[in-house]
N, C-alpha and C positions, 0 to 999 in steps of 0.2 A: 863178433864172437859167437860162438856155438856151443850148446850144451853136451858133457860128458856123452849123453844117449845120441846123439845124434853124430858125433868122433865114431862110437862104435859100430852103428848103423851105416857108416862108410863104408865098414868092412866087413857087413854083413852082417856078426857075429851076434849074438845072444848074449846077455851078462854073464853065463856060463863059460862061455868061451873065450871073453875078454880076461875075466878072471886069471883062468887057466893060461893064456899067455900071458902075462902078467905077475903071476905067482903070487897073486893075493886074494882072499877068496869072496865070491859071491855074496855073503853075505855084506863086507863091506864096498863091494863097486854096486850091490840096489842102494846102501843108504847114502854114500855118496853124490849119486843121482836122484834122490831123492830130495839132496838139499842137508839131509839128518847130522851129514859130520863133511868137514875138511877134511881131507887126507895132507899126509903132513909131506916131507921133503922125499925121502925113499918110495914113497908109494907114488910120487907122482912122477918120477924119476921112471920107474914100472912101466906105468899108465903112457908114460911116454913112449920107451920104447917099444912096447906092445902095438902102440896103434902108429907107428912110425912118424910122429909129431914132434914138436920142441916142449920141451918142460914150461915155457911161457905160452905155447894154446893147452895144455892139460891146465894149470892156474888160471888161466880167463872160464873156460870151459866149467869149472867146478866153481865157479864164482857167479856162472851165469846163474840166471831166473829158473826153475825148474819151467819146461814147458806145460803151457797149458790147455789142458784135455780142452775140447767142447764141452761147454754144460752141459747136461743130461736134458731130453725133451721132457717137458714136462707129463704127468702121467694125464691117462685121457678122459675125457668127461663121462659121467654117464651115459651120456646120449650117444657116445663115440664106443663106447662099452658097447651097450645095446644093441648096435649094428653090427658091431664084429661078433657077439655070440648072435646072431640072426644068421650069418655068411656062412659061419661054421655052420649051420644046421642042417641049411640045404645040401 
């Protein structure tokens, strides 16, 4: 299974543009990707034929896990600070 975001990223496209072929709007293909809301029987029907898939990978896809980012590095020590306004000076 694959997530929503990574169906459209097949096709290049931006949430913009998936939207737009799709005829349902951007705002609900980010929360759907998101995880925020199911979309119900019509929208996935869309979402189907939009990204030229079967109505059963749009349902696995929106059922999938949201992907998950890398954690953020943590921020850096003082001492790591220090150094880097040292570098900038010279």
């Amino acid at each position: 299974m694959v997530h929503l975001g990574i169906l459209r990223g097949r096709k290049g496209w931006t949430q913009r543009q998936l939207a737009e072929h799709a005829g349902v709007s951007v705002r609900q293909i980010r929360r759907i990707e998101a995880g925020q809301v199911r979309p119900r029987w019509p929208t996935i029907a869309k979402l189907a034929r939009a990204l030229g898939v079967s109505e059963d990978e749009i349902l696995a896809a929106v059922q999938e896990p949201v992907p998950m980012l890398s954690p953020a590095s943590p921020p850096p020590s003082p001492e790591a600070k220090a150094k880097i306004r040292k570098r900038r000076k010279r």
